[in-house]
C-alpha positions as CSV (number, residue, x, y, z in Angstrom):
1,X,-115.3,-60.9,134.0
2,X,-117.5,-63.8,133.8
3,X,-119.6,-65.2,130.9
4,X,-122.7,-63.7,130.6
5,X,-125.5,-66.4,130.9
6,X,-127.2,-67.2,127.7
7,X,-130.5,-65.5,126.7
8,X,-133.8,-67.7,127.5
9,X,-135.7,-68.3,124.5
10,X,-139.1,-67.5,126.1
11,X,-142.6,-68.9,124.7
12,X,-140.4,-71.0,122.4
13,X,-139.8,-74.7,121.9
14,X,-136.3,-76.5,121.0
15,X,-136.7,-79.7,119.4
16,X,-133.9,-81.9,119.0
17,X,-134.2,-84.5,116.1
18,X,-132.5,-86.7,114.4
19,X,-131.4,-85.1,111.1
20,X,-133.3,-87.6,108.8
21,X,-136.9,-85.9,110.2
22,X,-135.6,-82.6,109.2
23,X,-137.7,-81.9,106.5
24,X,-140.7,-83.4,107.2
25,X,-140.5,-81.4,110.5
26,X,-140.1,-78.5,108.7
27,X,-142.9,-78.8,106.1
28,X,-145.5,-79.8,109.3
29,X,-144.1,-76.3,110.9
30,X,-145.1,-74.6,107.6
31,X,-148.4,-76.4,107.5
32,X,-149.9,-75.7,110.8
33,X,-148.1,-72.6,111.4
34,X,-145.8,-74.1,114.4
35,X,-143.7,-70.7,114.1
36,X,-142.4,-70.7,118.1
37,X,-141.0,-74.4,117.1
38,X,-137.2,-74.1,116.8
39,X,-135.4,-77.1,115.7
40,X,-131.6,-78.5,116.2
41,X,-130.5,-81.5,114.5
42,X,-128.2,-84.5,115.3
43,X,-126.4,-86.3,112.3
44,X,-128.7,-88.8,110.1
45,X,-125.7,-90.7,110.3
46,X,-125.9,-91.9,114.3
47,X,-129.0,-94.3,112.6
48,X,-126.0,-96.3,111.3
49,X,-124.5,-96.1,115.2
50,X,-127.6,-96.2,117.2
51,X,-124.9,-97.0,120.5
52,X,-124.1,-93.7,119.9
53,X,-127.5,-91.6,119.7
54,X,-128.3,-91.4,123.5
55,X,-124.7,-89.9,124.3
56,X,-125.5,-87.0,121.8
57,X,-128.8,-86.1,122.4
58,X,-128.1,-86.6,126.2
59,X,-125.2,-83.4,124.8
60,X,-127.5,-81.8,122.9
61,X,-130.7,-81.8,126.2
62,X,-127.7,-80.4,128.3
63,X,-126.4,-77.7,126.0
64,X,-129.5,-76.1,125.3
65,X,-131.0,-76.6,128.6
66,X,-130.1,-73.3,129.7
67,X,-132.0,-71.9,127.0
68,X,-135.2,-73.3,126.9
69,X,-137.9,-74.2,129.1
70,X,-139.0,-76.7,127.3
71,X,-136.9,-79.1,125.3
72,X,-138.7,-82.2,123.0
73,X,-136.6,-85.2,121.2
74,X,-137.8,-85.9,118.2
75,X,-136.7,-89.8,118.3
76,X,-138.2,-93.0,118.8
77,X,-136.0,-95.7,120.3
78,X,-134.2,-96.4,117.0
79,X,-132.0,-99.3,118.3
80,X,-130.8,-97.8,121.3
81,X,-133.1,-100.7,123.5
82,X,-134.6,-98.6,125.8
83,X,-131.7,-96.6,126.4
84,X,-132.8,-93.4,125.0
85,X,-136.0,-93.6,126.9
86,X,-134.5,-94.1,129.9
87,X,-132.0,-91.3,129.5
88,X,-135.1,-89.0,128.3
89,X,-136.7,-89.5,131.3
90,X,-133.8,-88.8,133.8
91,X,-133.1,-85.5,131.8
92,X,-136.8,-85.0,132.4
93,X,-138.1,-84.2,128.6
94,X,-140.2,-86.4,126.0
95,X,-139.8,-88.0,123.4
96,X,-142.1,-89.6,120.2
97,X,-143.4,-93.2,121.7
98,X,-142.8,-96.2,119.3
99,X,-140.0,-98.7,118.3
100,X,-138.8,-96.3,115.2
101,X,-139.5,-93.6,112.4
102,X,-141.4,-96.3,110.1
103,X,-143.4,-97.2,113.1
104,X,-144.4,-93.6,114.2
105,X,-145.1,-92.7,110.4
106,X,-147.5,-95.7,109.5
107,X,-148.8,-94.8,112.9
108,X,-147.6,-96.4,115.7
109,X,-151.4,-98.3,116.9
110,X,-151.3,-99.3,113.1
111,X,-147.8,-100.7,112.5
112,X,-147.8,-102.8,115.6
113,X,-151.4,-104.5,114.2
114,X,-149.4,-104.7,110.8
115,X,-146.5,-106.9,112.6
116,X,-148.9,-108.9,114.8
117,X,-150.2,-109.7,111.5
118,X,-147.1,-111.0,110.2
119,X,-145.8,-108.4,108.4
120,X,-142.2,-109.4,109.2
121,X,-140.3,-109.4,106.4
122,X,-140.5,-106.2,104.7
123,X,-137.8,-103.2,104.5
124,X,-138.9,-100.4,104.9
125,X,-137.6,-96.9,103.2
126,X,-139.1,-93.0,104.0
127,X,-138.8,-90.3,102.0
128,X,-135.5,-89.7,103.1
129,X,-134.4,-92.9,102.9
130,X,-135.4,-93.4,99.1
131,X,-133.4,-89.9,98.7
132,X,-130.4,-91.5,100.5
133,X,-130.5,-94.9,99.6
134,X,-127.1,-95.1,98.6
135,X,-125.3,-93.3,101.7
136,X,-127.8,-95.1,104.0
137,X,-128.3,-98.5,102.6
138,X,-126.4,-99.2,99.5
139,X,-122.5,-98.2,100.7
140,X,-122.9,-99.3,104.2
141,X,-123.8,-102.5,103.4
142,X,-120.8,-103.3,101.2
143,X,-122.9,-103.7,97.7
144,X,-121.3,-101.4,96.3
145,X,-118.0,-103.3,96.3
146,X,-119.9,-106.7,96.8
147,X,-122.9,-107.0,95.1
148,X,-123.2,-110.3,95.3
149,X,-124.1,-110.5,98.8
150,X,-127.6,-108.8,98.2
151,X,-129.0,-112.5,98.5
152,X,-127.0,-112.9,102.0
153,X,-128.3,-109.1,103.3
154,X,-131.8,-109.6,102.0
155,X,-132.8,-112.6,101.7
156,X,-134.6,-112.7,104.6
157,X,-137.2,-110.1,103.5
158,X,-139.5,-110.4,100.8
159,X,-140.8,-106.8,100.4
160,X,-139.6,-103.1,100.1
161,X,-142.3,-101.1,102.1
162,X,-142.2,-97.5,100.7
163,X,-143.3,-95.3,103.3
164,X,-144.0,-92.1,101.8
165,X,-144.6,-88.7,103.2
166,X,-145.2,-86.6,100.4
167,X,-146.5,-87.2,97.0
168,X,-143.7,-87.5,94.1
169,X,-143.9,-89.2,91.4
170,X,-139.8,-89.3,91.2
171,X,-139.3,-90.6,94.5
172,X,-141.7,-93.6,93.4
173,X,-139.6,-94.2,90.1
174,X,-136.5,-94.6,92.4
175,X,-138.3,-96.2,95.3
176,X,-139.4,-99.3,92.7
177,X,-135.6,-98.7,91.7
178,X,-134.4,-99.4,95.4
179,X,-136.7,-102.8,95.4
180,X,-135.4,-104.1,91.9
181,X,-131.7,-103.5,93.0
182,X,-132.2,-104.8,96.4
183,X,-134.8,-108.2,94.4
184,X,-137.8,-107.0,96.5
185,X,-141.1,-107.1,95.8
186,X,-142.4,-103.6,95.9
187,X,-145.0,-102.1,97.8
188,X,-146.1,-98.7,98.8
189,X,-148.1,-97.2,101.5
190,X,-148.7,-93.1,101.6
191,X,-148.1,-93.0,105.4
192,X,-148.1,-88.7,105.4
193,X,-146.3,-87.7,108.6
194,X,-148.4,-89.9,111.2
195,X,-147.5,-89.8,115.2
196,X,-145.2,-87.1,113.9
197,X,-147.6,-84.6,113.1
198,X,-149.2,-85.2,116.1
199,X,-146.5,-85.4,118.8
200,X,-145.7,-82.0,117.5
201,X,-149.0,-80.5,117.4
202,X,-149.3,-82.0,120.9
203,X,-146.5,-80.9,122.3
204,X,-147.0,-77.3,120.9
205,X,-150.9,-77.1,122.6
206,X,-149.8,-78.5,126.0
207,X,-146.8,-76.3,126.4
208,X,-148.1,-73.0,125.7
209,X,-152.4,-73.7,125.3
């Protein structure tokens, strides 16, 4: 007897997103009351391996294909150079425009008037990132074991950029943290949830309005 064909998800939406969105994507369901969004998430991780991101969400578009009518990717390009887009479009689903997640949070109109302008040597951290900044930044890059090479990693960049989504008090403490230990200056911008808010409010009107 053969395997019974899985069950369509009808008059819902799978989005598949990099696992560093996930909470933000969950608290702009809550807010605007996105209830037929379901979301699956690939590893945070893959940002550290960005040749490895198109493979899995090329998996993930295939795997759930079957399921749902209409799929969404909720990546930018993240260091995959025009891979991901290009795979996205052969597998015939969209993804958020824009170089990366601090581009699509500030906006991405704004943040490529903000480079033009010569804003080229800042770091920039999210929400998630000042949360993680020791699996993500800190340990990866050796300073753990080797702190002496912050002036070799960094010196290039004068600022820390803090991106933030929500308002918290403790996530500034440690985001002024993250730019003493790294000998940035420090500055902070409250970005909210920018082109993210709005892909997904988009993408929820024009599938189902």
């Amino acid at each position: 007897m053969g395997l019974e064909p899985p069950e369509k998800k009808t008059g819902r939406i799978l989005l598949i997103a990099c696992g560093a969105l996930a909470r933000e994507i969950l608290d702009i369901k809550a807010a605007n009351g996105l209830d037929h969004l379901d979301l699956t998430c690939l590893p945070a991780k893959l940002h550290l391996y960005p040749d490895q991101i198109t493979e899995q969400v090329e998996i993930a578009v295939q795997r759930h294909s079957a399921t749902y009518d209409q799929i969404y990717v909720v990546y930018a390009d993240c260091g995959t150079g025009g891979l991901l887009e290009a795979k996205c479009r052969d597998l015939g689903v969209e993804m958020i425009p824009g170089p990366h997640c601090y581009s699509f949070f500030e906006g991405n109109d704004r943040f490529e008037k903000i480079t033009e302008a010569g804003e080229i040597t800042a770091f920039y951290l999210t929400d998630f990132l000042v949360k993680q900044f020791d699996a993500f930044v800190w340990r990866p890059m050796g300073l753990d074991q080797n702190p002496e090479l912050r002036g070799m990693i960094f010196g290039n960049y004068t600022t820390l950029v803090y991106q933030s989504q929500i308002e918290d008090p403790a996530l500034m403490d440690k985001a002024r943290d993250c730019a003493a230990r790294m000998g940035l200056a420090f500055e902070h911008r409250h970005t909210g949830y920018g082109d993210l808010e709005a892909s997904l409010k988009h993408w929820s009107a024009s599938s189902f309005g």
